[in-house]
C-alpha positions in Angstrom: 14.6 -32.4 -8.4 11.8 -30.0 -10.2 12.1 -30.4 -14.2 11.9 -27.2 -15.8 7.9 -27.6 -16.9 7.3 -27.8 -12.6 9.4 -25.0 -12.1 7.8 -23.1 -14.7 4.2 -24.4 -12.9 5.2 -23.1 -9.7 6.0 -19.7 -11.0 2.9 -19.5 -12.8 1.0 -20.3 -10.0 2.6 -18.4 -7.6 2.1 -15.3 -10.2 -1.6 -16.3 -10.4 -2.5 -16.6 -7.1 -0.7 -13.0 -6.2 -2.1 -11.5 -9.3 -5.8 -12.5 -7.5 -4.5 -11.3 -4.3 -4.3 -8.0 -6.2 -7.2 -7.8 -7.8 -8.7 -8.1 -4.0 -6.7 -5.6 -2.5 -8.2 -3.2 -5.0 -11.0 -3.9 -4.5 -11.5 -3.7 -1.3 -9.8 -0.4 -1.5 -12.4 0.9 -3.8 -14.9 0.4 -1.4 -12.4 2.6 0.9 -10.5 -0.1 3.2 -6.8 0.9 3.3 -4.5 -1.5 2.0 -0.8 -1.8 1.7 1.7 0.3 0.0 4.1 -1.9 -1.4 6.4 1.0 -1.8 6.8 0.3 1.9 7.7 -3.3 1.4 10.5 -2.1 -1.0 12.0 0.7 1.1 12.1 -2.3 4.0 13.7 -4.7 2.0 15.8 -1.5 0.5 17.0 -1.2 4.1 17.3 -5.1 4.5 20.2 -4.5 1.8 21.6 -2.0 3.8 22.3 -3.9 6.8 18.9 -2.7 9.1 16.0 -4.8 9.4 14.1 -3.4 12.1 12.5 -0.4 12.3 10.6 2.2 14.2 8.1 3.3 11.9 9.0 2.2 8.2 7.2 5.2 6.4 9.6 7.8 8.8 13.0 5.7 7.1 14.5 7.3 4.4 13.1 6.6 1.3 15.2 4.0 -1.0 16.0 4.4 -4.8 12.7 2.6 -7.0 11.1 1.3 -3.4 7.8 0.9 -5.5 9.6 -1.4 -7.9 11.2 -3.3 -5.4 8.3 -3.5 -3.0 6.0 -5.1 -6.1 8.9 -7.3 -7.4 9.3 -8.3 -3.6 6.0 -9.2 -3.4 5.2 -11.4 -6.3 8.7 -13.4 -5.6 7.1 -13.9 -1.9 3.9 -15.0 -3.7 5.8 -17.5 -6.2 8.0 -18.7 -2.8 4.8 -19.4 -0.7 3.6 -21.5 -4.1 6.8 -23.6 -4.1 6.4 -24.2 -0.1 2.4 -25.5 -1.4 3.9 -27.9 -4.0 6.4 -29.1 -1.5 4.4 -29.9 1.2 1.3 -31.8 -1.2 3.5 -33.3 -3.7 4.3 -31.9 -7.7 0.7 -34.3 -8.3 -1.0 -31.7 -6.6 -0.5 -29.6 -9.9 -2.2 -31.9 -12.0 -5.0 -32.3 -9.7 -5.2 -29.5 -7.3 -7.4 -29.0 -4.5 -8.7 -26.5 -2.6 -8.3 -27.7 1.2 -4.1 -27.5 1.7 -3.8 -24.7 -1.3 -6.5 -22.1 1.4 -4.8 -23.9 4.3 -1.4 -23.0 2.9 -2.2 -19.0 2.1 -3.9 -18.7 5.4 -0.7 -20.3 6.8 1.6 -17.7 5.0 -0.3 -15.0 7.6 2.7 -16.1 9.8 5.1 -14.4 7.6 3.9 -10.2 7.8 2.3 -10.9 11.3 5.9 -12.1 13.0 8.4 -10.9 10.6 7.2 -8.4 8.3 4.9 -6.4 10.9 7.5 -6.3 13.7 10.0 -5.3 11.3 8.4 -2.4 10.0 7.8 -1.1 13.2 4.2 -2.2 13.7 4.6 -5.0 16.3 3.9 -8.3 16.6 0.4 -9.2 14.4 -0.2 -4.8 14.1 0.4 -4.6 18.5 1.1 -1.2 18.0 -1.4 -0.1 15.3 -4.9 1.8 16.3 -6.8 -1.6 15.7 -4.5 -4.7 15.9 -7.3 -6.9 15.9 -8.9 -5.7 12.7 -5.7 -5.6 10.8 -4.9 -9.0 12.0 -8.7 -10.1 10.4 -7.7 -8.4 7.4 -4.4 -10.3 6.6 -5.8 -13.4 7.3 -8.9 -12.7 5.1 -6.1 -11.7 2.6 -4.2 -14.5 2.6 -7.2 -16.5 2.6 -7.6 -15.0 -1.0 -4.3 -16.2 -1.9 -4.6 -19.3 -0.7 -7.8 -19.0 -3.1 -6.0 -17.9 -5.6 -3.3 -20.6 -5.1 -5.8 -23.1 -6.1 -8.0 -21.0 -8.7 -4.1 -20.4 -10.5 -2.9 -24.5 -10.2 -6.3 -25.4 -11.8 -6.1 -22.8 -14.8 -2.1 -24.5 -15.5 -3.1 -27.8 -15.0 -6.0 -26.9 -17.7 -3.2 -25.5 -19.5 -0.3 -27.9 -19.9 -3.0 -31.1 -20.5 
């Protein structure tokens, strides 16, 4: 069982790491490389409350009440999720000691999740199969999660810092 100091740990870390993933993803798409719309995510998961996960084409659904909001929110509780499957896999010492290897393992490993669920989902096929260039977007979300799994590490090491 987590005491409320790991919880709290998790959370932060799990903020941390997405916050970096961010700051990435505009970055990149200052320099012009389209990124996601997390409005999408939210009119998916919208939907999801609605009884229909799977869709054609996502941005053709009907739009859903805040869909920005809930697409954001979605994402940062996805972010603090794949941080509590980290700290359960290397152990709650991890936190006090991170390391690099299983936190960039573990974002890379996260890919899973948008290329099998989310992608297919949304209408875009397994790992973007029906997008102009699959292959590219498939480099880019593991490149992405790469940065979170980055960030998963850079985040655990500023905490630890933190609550010594």
């Amino acid at each position: 069982m987590k005491t409320v100091e790991e919880v709290l740990r998790i959370v932060l870390i799990g903020c941390g790491a997405t916050l970096v993933m961010d700051i990435w993803l505009m970055s990149i798409k200052r320099m012009g490389v389209q990124t996601l719309n997390f409005a999408l995510i939210g009119r998916w998961v919208g939907h999801v409350f609605r009884g229909r996960i799977a869709h054609a084409a996502i941005g053709k659904a009907p739009p859903v009440a805040h869909e920005a909001l809930l697409g954001w929110g979605t994402h940062y509780a996805v972010g603090i999720a794949f941080a509590f499957l980290l700290v359960g896999i290397a152990g709650g010492a991890w936190m006090a000691a991170p390391s690099p290897g299983i936190a960039i393992l573990t974002g890379v490993a996260t890919v899973a999740f948008p290329l099998f669920v989310m992608q297919p989902a949304m209408g875009l096929g397994i790992a973007a199969s029906k997008t102009a260039a699959p292959v590219r977007s498939v480099i880019r979300s593991l490149i992405n999660h790469a940065v979170f799994g980055v960030g998963l590490f850079l985040s655990a090491c500023v905490i630890a810092w933190v609550f010594r």
